[in-house]
C-alpha positions in Angstrom: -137.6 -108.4 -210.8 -134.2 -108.4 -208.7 -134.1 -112.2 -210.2 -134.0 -110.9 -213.9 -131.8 -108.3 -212.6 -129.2 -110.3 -211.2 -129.1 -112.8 -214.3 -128.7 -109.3 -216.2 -125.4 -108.6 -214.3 -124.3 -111.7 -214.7 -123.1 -110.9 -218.1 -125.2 -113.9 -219.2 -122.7 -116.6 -217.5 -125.1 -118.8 -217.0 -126.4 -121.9 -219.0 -130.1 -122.3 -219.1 -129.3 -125.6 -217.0 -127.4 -123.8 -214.7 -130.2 -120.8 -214.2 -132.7 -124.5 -214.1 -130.3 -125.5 -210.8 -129.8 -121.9 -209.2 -133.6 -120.7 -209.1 -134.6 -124.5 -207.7 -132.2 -124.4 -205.5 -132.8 -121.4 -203.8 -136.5 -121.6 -204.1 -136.3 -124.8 -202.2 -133.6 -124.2 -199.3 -135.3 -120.7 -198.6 -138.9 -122.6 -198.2 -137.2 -124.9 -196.1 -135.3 -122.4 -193.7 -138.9 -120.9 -194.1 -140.7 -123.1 -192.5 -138.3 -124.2 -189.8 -137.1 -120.6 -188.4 -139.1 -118.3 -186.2 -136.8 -115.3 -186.8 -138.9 -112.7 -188.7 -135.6 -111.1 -190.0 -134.6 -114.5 -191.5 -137.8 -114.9 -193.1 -137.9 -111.9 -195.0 -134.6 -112.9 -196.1 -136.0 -116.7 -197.2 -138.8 -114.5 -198.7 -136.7 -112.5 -200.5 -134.7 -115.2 -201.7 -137.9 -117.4 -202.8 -138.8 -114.7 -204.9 -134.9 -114.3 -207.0 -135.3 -118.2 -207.1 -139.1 -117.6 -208.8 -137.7 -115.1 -211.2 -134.7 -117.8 -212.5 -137.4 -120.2 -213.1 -139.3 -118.0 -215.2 -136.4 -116.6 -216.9 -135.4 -119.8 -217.8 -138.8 -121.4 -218.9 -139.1 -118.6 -221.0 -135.7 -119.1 -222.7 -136.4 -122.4 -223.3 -139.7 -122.0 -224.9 -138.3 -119.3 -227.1 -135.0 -121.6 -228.3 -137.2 -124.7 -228.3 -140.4 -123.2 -230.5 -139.3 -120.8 -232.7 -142.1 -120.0 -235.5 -145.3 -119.4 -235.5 -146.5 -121.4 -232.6 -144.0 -119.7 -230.2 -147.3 -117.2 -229.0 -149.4 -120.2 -228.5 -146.7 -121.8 -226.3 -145.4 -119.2 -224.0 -149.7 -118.8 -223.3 -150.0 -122.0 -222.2 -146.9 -122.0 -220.2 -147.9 -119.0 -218.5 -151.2 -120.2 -218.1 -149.7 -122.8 -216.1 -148.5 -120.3 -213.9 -151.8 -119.3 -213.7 -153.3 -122.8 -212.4 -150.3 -122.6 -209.9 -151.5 -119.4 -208.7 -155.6 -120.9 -208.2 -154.3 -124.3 -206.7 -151.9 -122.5 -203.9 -154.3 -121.1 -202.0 -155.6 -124.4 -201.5 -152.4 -125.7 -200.3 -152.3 -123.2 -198.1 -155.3 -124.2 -196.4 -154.3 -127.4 -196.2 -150.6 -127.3 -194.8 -151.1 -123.8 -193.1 -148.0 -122.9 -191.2 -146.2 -126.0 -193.0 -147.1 -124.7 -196.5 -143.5 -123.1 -197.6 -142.0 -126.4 -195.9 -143.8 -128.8 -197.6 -143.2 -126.9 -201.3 -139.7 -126.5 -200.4 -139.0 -130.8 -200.3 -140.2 -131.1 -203.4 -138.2 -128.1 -204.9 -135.1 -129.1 -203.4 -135.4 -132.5 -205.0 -136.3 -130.8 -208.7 -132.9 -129.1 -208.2 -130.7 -132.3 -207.7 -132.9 -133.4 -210.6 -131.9 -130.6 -212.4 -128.7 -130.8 -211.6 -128.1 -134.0 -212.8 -130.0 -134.0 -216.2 -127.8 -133.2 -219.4 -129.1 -132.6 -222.9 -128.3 -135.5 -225.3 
């Protein structure tokens, strides 16, 4: 929520690419510092920051499907992106189990490097 909020005050400034960059970014730096700090304030910070960084990638995907499919099928779309969400949601608990304390730290890599992806990809 204090994502959508602060791409709200932005006065919509930002492209879709550049809300793409931003919520990867910090989504994968914050997992990162996550994983690596024992401070408990920092990591409610990291938290905090994960969770702006969640709410420009959903802003943005949901952007994108509405310029992208506009018509009819634009329901059917946005359901299946969300229900990706949803497979997210059953398969992290499973990560967790597997990585334990590592589990922010080992999403973060992978994040980060989506970003410089991002970062770097242009439409034609």
């Amino acid at each position: 929520m204090s994502g959508a909020f602060l791409l709200k005050m932005s006065g919509q400034r930002f492209s879709l690419h550049e809300i793409l960059c931003i919520g990867s970014s910090l989504l994968g730096i914050s997992s990162i510092i996550f994983g690596v700090i024992e401070d408990l304030h920092i990591k409610g910070i990291c938290i905090y920051l994960q969770s702006v960084g969640c709410s420009f990638l959903e802003v943005a995907i949901n952007l994108a499907a509405i310029d992208c499919f506009k018509g009819d099928n634009l329901s059917m779309w946005l359901q299946n992106i969300h229900g990706c969400f949803g497979v997210g949601g059953l398969i992290g608990p499973f990560s967790v189990y597997y990585f334990q304390l590592f589990t922010l730290n080992a999403i973060g890599y992978p994040w980060f490097a989506i970003a410089v992806i991002y970062y770097y990809l242009h439409t034609p």
